[in-house]
N, C-alpha and C positions, 0 to 999 in steps of 0.2 A: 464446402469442404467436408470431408466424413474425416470421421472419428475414428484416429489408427489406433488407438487402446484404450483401456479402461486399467491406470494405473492403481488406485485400489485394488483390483482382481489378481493384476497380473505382481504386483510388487505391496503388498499387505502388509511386510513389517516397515518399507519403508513410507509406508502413504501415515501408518502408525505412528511413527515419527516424526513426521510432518503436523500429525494431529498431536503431539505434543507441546510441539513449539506453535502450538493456538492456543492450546490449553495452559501454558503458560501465559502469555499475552492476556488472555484473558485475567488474569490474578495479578497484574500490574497495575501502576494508579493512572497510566495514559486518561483519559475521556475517552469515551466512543467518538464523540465527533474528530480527535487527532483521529486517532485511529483509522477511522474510513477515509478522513484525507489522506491518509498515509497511501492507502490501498487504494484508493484510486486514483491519485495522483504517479503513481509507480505503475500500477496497470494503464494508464494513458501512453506515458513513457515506453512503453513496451508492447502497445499495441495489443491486449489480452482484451477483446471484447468480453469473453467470459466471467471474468473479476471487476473488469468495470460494469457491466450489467448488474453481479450481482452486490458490489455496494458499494453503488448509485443506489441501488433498492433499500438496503440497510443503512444508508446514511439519511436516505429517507422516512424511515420509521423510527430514527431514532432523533427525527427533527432538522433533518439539515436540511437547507433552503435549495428550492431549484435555481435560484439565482446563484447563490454561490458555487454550487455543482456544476453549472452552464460556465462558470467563470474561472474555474480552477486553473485551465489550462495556461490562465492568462494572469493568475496569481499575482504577479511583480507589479502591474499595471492597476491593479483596483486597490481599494480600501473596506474590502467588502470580508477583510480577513485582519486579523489583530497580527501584532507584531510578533507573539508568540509563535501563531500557525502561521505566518511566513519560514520564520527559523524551523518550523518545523517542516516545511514544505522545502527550502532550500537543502536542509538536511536528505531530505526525501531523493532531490534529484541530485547530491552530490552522491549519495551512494548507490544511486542507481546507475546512475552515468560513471561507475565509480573508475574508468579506464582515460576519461578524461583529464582528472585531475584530484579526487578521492575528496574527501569529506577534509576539506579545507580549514588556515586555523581563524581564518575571519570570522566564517558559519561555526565552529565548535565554540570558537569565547562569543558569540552572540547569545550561543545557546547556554553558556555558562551562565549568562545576566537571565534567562528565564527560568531556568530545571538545575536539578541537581546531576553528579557524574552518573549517580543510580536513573533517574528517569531518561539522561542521554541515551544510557545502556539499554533502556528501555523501548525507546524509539528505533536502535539502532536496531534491532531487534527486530520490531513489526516490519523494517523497513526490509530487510533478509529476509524475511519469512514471506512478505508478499511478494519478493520478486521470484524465489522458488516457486510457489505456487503459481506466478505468471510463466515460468521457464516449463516447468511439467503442463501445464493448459496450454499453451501455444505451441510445444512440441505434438503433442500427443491430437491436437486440435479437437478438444474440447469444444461441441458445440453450445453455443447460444441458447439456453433454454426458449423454446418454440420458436426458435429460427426457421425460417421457411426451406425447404430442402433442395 
């Protein structure tokens, strides 16, 4: 697939934008390790090779196991993820899928017994922000760093 833009070049204040709401993300008390589940558990969901290549990368550097990355997709079925990153993984695919049925109140008071409303807001958050950047990379097709052409 080739690369029908370069949204940076072509739209600057709004990729600027985008890089704010990372740069907040960044200054919350998530983990990195939520965090990269978050992102690529919503980039599986959506098909963004792009954002799952790159962290699958960064969840790797920042320690997370290639067993549990090989297993995400299948999150409900293993034990190889704590109660917390399930609630946060179901949270994940309630608002991704959010046309299904939306961020449910089963999943919200689960999440109540582990986080605060502020680190909810916090998740809800990464979890928006990475399906934009899977919506602009899958539109625009973004290729694969050293994808074969």
């Amino acid at each position: 697939m080739e690369n029908r833009m370069n949204m940076q070049e072509i739209q600057p204040a709004a990729y600027k934008a985008m890089l704010g709401l990372e740069q907040f993300l960044a200054t919350t008390k998530l983990s990195k390790t939520l965090k990269e589940l978050i992102k690529i558990r919503a980039s599986q969901i959506n098909g963004c090779a792009f954002c799952i290549d790159m962290h699958t990368r960064d969840a790797l550097a920042h320690g997370e196991t290639t067993q549990r990355i090989f297993l995400l997709n299948a999150w409900k079925e293993t034990s190889f993820f704590t109660e917390e990153e399930k609630t946060v993984l179901a949270i994940t695919e309630e608002v991704t899928l959010i046309n299904q049925q939306g961020l449910t109140n089963t999943t919200y008071e689960k999440a109540l017994r582990f986080f605060t409303r502020e680190i909810i807001a916090e998740i809800i958050m990464a979890i928006v922000t990475i399906n934009s950047w899977n919506r602009i990379v899958v539109s625009t097709r973004l290729p694969v760093p050293g994808q074969p052409q």
